[in-house]
C-alpha positions as CSV (number, residue, x, y, z in Angstrom):
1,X,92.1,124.7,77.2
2,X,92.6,121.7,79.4
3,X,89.5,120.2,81.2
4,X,91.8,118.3,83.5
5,X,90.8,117.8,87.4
6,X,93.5,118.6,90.1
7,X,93.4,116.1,92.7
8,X,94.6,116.1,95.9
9,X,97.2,114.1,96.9
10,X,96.3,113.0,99.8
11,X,92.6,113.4,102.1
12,X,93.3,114.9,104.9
13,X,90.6,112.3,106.5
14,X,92.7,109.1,105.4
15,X,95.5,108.2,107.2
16,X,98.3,106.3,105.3
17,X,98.1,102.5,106.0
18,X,101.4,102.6,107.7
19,X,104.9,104.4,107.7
20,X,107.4,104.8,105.1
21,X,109.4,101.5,104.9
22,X,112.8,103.3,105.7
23,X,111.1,104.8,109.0
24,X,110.2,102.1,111.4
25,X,109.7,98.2,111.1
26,X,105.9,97.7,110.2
27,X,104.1,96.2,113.1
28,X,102.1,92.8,111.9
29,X,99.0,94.3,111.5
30,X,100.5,96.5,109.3
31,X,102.6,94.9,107.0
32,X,99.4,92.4,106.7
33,X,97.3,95.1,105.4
34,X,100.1,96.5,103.3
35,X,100.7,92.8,102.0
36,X,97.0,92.3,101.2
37,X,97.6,95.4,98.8
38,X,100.8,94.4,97.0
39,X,99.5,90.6,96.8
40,X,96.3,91.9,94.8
41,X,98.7,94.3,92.8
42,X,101.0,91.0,92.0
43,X,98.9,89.6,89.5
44,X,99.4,90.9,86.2
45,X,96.1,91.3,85.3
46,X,94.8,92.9,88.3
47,X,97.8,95.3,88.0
48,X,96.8,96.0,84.7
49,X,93.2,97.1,85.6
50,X,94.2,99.1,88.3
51,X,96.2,101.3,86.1
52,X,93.2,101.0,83.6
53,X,91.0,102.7,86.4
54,X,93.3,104.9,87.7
55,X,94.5,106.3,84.3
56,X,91.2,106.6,82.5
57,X,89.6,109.4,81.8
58,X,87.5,111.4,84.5
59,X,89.0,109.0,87.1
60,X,86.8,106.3,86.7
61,X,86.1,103.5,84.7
62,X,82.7,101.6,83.8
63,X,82.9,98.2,84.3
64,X,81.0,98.0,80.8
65,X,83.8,99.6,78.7
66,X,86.9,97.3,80.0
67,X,87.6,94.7,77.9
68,X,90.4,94.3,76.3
69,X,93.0,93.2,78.8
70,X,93.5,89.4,77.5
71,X,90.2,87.6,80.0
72,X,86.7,87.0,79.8
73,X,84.2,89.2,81.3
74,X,83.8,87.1,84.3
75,X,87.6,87.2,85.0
76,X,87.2,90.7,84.8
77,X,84.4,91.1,87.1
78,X,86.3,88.4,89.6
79,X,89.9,90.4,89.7
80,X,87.8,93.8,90.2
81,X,86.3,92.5,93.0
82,X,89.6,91.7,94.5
83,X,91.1,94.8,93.8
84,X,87.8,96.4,95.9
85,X,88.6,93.9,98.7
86,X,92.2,94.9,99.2
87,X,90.9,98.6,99.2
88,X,92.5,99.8,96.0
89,X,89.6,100.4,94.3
90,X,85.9,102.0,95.1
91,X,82.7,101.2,93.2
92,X,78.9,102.6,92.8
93,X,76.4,101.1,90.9
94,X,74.7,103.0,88.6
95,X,71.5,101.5,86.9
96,X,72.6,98.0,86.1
97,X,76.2,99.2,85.6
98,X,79.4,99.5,88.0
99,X,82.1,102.2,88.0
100,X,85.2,101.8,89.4
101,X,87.4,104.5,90.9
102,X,90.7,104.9,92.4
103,X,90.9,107.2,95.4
104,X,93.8,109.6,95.8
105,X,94.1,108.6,99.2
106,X,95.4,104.9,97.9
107,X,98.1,106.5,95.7
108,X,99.6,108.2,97.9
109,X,99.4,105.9,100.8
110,X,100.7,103.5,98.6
111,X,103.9,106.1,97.6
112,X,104.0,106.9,101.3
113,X,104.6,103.2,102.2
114,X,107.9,103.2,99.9
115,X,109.2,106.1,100.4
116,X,111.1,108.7,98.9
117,X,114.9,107.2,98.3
118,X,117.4,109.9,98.2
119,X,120.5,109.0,96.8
C-alpha cells in the first residue's frame, strides 16, 4: 500500500502570479515578478535544489540532509535563500534546523504562466 499524499494542484487562496503567456501580454509588474522566478530558476544549481525540494520525500527537505549537489554548505544555504526570496520556496525552523518546502500553489502557477500548447 502506497503512503503517498495527494496534493492539490492549486489553493484556492493563491492566485496565479499572472496569465497564461498565450492569453494576454504581461503587464510590467507582472512579467517582473514572473522574471524574478525564472532568473532564480536559471542557475543550475538553484534549479537543481528546487527539484531536490520539490521531489523529496514528504514534500520537504531539511536543510541538514542536502548536500550533495557539487557546492559547499554555505553555497547551499546562499542559493536556498534565493530561491525563498523569489517565492519558490517556503521554510520553518525547527530547533536549530531549517526545512524547506515547495508549495503547490508555485507549481502550478508556474505551469499556468506557460500554458498548455495544443498542437
Amino acid at each position: 500500500m502506497s503512503n503517498a499524499k495527494v496534493l492539490p494542484l492549486v489553493d484556492a487562496g493563491v492566485e496565479p502570479c499572472c496569465p497564461p503567456l498565450t492569453e494576454r501580454p504581461l503587464t510590467a509588474e507582472e512579467a517582473a515578478r514572473t522574471a524574478a522566478m525564472f532568473k532564480a530558476l536559471g542557475d543550475p544549481v538553484r534549479l537543481r535544489l528546487f527539484s531536490l525540494v520539490a521531489s523529496h520525500e514528504g514534500g520537504e527537505a531539511c536543510v541538514c540532509g542536502i548536500s550533495d549537489v557539487g557546492v559547499s554548505q554555505p553555497t547551499v544555504s546562499h542559493h536556498l535563500k534565493k530561491l525563498k526570496e523569489a517565492g519558490l520556496l517556503a521554510s520553518e525552523r525547527r530547533g536549530t534546523w531549517v526545512y524547506y518546502r515547495v508549495e503547490p500553489s508555485v507549481l502550478a502557477a508556474l505551469g499556468h504562466v506557460l500554458g498548455r500548447v495544443t498542437a
